[in-house]
VOBA-1610 file (N, C-alpha, C; in pm, whole numbers, padded with zeros to 5 digits, always signed):
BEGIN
Unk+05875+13505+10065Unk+05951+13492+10187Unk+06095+13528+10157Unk+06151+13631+10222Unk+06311+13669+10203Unk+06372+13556+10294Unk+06436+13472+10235Unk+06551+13388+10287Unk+06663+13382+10226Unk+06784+13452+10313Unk+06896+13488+10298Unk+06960+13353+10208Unk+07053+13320+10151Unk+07137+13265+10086Unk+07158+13081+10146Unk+07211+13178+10252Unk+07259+12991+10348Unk+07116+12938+10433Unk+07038+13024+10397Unk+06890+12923+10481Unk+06871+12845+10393Unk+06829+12936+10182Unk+06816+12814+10109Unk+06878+12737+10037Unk+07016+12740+10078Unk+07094+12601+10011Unk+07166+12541+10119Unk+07107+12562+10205Unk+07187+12498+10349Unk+07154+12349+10330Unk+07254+12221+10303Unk+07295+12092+10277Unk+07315+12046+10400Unk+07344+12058+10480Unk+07403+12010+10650Unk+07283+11987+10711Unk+07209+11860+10750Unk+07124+11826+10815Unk+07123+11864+10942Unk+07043+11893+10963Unk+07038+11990+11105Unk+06979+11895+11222Unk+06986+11855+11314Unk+06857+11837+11441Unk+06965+11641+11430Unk+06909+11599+11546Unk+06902+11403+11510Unk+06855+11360+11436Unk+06842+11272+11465Unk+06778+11129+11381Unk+06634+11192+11384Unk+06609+11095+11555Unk+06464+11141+11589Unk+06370+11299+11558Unk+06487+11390+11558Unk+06422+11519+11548Unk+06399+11556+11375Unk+06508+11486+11283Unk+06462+11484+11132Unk+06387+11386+11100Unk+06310+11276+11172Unk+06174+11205+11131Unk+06091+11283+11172Unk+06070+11384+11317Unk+05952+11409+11357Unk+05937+11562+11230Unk+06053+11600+11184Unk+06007+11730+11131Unk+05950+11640+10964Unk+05993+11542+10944Unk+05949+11494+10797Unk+05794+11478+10834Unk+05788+11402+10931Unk+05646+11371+10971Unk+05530+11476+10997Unk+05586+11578+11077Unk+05567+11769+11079Unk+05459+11776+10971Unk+05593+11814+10843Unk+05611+11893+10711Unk+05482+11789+10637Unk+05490+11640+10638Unk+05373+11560+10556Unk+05273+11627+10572Unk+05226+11567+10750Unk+05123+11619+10821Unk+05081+11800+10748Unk+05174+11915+10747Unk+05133+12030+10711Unk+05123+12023+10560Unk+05138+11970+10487Unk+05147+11951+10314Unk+05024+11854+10252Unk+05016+11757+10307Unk+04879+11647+10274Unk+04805+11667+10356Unk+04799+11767+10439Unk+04637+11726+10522Unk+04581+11818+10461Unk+04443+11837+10443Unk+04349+11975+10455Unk+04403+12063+10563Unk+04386+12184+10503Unk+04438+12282+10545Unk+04366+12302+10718Unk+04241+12254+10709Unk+04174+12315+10827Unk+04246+12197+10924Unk+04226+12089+10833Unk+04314+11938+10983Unk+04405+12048+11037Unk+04511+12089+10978Unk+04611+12115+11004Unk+04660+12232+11083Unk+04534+12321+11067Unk+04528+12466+11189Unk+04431+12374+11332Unk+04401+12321+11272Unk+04327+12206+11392Unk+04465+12127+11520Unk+04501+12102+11416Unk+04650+12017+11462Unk+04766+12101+11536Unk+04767+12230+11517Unk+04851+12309+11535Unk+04787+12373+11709Unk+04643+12362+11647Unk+04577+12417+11839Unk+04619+12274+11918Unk+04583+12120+11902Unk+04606+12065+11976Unk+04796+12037+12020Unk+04843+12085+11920Unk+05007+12067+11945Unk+05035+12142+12061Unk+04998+12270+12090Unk+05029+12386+12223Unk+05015+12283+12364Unk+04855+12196+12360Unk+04882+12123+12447Unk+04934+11982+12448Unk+04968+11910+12341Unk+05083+11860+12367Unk+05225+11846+12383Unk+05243+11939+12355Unk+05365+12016+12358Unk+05386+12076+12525Unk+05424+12008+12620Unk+05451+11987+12749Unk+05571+12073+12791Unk+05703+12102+12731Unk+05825+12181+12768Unk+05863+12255+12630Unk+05868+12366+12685Unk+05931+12486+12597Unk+06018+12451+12531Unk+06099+12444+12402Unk+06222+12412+12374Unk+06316+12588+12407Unk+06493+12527+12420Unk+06555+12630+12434Unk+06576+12637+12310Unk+06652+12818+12261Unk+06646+12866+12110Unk+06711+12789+12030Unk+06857+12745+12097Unk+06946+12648+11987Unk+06850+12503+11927Unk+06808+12444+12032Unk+06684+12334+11957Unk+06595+12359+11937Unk+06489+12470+11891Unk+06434+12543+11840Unk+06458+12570+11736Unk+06593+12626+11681Unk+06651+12657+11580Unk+06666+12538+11522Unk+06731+12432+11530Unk+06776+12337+11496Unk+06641+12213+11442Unk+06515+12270+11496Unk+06384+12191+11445Unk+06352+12301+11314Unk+06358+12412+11294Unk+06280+12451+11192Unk+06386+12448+11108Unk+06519+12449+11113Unk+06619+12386+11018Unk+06625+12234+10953Unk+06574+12172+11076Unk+06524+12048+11033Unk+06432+11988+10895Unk+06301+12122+10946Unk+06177+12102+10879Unk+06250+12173+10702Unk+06310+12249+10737Unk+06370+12327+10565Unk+06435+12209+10503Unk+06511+12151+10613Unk+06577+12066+10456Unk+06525+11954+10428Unk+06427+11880+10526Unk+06300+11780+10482Unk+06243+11838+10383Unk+06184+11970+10356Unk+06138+12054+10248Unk+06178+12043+10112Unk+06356+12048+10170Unk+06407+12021+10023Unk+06395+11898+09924Unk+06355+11769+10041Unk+06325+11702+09947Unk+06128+11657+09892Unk+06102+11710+09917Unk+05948+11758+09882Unk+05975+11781+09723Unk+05843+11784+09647Unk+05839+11788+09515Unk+05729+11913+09522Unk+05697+11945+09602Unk+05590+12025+09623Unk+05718+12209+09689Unk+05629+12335+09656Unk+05679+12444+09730Unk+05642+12435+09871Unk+05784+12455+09977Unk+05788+12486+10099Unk+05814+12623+10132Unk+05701+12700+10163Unk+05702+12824+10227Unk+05730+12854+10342Unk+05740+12992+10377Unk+05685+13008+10515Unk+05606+12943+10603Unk+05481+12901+10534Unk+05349+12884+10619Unk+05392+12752+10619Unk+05455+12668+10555Unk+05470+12512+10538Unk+05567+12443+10638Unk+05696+12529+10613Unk+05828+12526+10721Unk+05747+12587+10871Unk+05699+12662+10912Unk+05666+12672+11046Unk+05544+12621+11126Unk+05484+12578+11010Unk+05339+12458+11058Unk+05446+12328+11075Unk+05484+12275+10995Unk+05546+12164+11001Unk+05653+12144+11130Unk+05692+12277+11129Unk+05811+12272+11267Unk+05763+12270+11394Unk+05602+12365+11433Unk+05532+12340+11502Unk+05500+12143+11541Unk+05423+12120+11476Unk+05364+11949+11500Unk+05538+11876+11492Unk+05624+11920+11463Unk+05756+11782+11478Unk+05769+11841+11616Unk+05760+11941+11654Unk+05789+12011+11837Unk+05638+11904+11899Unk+05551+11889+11868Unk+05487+11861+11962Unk+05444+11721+11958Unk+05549+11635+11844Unk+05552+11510+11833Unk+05670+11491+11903Unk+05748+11560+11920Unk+05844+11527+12033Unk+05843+11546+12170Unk+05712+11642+12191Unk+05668+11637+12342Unk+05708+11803+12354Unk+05735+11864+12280Unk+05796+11990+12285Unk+05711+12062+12263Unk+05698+12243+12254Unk+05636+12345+12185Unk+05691+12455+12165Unk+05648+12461+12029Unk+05669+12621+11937Unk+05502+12650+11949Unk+05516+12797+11935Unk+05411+12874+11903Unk+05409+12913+11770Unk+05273+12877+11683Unk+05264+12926+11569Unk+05179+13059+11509Unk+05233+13160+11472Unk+05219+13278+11409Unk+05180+13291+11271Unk+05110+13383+11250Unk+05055+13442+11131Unk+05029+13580+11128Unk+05092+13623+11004Unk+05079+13819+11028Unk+05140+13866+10895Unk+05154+13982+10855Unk+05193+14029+10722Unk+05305+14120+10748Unk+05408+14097+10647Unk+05488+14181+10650Unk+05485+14311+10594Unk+05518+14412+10604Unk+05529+14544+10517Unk+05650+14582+10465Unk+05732+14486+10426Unk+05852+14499+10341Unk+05804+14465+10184Unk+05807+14568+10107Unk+05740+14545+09954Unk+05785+14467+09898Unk+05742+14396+09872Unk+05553+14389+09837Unk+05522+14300+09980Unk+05389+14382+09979Unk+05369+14359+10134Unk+05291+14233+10089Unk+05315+14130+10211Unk+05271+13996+10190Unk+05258+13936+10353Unk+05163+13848+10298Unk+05159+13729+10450Unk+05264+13623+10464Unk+05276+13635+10609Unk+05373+13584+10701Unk+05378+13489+10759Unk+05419+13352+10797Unk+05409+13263+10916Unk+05572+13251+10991Unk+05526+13199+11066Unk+05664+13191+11142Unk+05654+13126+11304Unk+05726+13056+11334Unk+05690+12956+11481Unk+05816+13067+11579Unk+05805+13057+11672Unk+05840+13122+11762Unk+05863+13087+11910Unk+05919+13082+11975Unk+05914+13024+12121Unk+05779+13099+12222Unk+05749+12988+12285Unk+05630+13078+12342Unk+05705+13219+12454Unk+05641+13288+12470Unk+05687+13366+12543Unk+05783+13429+12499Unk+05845+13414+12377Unk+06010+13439+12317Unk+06042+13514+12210Unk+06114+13495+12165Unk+06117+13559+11959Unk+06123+13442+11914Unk+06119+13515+11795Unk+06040+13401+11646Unk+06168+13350+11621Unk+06184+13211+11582Unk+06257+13118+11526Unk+06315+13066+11401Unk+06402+13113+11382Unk+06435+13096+11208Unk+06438+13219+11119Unk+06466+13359+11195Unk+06510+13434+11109Unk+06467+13540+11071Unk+06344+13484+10956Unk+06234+13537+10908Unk+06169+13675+10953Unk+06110+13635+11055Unk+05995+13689+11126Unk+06102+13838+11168Unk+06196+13827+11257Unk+06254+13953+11276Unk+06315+14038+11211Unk+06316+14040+11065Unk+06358+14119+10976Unk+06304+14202+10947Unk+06153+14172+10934Unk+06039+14312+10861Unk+05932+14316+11004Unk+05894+14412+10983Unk+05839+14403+11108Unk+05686+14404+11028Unk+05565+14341+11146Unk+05425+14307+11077Unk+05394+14456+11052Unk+05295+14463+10959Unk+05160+14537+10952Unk+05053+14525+11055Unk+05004+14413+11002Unk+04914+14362+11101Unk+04958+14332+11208Unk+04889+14303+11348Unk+04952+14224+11463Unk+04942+14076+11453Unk+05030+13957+11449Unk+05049+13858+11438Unk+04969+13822+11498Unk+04870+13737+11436Unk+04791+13569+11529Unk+04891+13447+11602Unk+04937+13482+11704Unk+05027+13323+11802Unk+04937+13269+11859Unk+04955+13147+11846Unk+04880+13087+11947Unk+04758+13018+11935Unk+04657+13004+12025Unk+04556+12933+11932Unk+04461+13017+11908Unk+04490+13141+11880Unk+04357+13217+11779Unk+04389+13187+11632Unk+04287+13207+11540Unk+04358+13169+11430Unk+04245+13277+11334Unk+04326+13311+11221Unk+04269+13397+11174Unk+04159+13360+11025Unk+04161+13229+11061Unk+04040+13126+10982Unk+03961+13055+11068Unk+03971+13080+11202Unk+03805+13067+11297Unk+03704+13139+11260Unk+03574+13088+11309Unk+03461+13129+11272Unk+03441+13249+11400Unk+03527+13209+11476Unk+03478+13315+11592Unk+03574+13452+11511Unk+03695+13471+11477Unk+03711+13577+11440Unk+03654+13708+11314Unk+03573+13632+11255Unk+03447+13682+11129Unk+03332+13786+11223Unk+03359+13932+11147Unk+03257+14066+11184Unk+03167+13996+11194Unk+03128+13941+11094Unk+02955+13914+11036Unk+02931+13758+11132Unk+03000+13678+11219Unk+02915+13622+11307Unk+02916+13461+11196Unk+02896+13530+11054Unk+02896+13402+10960Unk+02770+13370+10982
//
């Protein structure tokens, strides 16, 4: 994941109170659950997640979720920071849309990134390289059984 300088040593707690428990709570939830809870968790967040957030608190939740990250003992990625920022949005009654897609900036690699629904992507990332693939938003997910040629 290319993150510029001041994303990863940014010290300045970002978001409230309430909005840096729900992203700690987020980031757990995306780090200790099984992976599948957690794409599970991410479809039911869209519908709990009741009002759109605007970009500045948007911004200010997945900034949230990075520096909860920092204190993790574990690596916070891409996929970790925007799952996690997702579920603290929809523990607050809010919603981000969560994405998955690959970049083609070498070395070409996979992507996550939360995004406003209807909007651009949140935190940076995502609009720098543009995908290869077309991004999964939303609740398709590209570890359903419905998206497999072979039927499974």
């Amino acid at each position: 994941m290319a993150v510029t300088p001041a994303e990863s040593y940014r010290t300045v707690r970002a978001g409230t109170l309430r909005e840096r428990a729900a992203a700690g709570l987020g980031l757990a939830a995306a780090v200790l659950l099984p992976f599948r809870w957690t794409v599970r968790a991410a479809r039911l967040a869209r519908s709990a997640g009741r009002h759109s957030l605007p970009t500045d608190r948007a911004l200010e939740m997945v900034e949230a979720t990075r520096y909860a990250g920092r204190r993790w003992p574990v690596r916070i990625a891409c996929l970790e920071s925007s799952l996690g920022s997702v579920l603290a949005c929809a523990l607050l009654g809010r919603r981000l849309t969560w994405c998955v897609g690959a970049r083609v900036a070498p070395p070409a690699e996979y992507h996550a990134w939360a995004r406003i629904p209807g909007g651009k992507p949140v935190g940076g990332t995502a609009s720098t390289s543009p995908a290869r693939t077309p991004p999964r938003c939303g609740t398709t997910s590209p570890w359903s059984r419905s998206s497999s040629p072979a039927g499974r």
